[in-house]
C-alpha positions as CSV (number, residue, x, y, z in Angstrom):
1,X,-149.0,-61.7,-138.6
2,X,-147.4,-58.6,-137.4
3,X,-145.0,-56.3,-139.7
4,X,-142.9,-54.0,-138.5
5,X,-142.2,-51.5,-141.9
6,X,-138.6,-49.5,-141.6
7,X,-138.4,-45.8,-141.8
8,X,-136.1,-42.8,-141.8
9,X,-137.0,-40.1,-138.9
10,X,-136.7,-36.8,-140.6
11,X,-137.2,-35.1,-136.8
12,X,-136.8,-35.8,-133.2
13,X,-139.0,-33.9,-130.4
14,X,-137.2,-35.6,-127.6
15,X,-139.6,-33.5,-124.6
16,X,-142.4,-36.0,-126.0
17,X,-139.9,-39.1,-127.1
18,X,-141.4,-39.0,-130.3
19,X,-139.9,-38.9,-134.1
20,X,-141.2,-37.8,-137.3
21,X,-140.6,-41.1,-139.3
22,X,-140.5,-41.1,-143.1
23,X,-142.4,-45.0,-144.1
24,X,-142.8,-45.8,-147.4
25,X,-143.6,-41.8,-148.6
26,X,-146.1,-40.9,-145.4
27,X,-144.3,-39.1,-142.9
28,X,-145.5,-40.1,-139.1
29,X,-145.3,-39.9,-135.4
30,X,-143.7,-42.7,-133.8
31,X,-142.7,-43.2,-130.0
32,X,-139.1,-43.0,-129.6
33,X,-139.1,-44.6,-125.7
34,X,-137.6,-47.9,-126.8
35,X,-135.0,-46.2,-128.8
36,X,-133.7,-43.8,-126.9
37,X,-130.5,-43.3,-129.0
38,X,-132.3,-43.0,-132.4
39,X,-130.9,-39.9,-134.0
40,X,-132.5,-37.8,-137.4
41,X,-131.4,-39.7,-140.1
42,X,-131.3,-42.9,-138.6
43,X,-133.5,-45.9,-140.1
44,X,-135.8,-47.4,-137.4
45,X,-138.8,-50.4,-137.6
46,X,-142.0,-49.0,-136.2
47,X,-144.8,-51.1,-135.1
48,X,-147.8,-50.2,-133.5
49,X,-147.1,-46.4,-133.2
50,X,-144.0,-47.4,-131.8
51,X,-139.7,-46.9,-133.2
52,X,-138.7,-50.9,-131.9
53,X,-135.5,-51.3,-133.3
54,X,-132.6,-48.5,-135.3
55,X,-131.7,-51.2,-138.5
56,X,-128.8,-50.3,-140.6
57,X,-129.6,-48.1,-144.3
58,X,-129.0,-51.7,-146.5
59,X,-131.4,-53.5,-143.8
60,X,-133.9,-50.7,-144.9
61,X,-133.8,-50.8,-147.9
62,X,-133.9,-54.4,-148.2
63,X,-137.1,-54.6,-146.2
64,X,-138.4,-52.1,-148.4
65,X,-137.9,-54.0,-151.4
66,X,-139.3,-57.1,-150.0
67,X,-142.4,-55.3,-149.0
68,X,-142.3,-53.8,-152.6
69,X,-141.9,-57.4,-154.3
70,X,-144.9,-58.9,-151.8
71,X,-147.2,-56.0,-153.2
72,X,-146.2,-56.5,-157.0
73,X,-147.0,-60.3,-156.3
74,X,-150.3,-60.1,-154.1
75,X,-151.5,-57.5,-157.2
76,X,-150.0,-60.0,-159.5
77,X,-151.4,-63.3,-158.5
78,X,-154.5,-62.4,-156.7
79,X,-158.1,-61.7,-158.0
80,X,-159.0,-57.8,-157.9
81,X,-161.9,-57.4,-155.5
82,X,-165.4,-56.2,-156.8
83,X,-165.0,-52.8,-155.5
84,X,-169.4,-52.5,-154.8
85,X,-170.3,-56.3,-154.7
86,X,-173.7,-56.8,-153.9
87,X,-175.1,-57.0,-150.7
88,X,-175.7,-60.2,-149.5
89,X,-179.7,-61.6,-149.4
90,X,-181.5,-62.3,-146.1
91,X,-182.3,-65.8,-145.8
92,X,-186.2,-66.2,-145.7
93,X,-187.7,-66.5,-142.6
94,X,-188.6,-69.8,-140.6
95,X,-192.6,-70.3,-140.9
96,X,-194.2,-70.4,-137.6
97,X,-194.6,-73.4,-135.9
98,X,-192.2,-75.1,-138.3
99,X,-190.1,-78.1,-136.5
């Protein structure tokens, strides 16, 4: 599955067709060369490295929220992984000769 997370671009540098996007907190470069008309202040999905759509502010934020909701639940409802579990044995090896 493939998500494509809704940002704000804070700055343009339209020599390299790239925007400084503002996702979730981290600011980053995104490829602005399938939205051409994307202006600062505008809210844009990026995928891959890539701005692939402009979305409205209420679409944003929406997204956003969703995202925010899908965290609170997968933290919520799903086991907390061991953070050092140990490492797996090595299955003992095959006598020689043994059929």
């Amino acid at each position: 599955m493939c998500l494509a997370v809704p940002g704000k671009i804070t700055a343009l540098d339209a020599d390299a067709a790239t925007a400084t996007v503002n996702m979730l907190g981290v600011e980053q470069r995104a490829s602005t060369c399938l939205i051409p008309t994307a202006q600062v202040g505008d809210y844009v999905l990026v995928h891959a490295g890539f701005g692939i759509q402009i979305v409205s502010a209420e679409e944003a934020e929406e997204t956003l929220k969703l995202v925010a909701d899908l965290t609170e639940l997968v933290e919520d409802e799903l086991p907390v992984a061991d953070s050092d579990p140990a490492p797996a044995s090595d299955p003992e090896p095959a006598a020689a000769g043994a059929r």
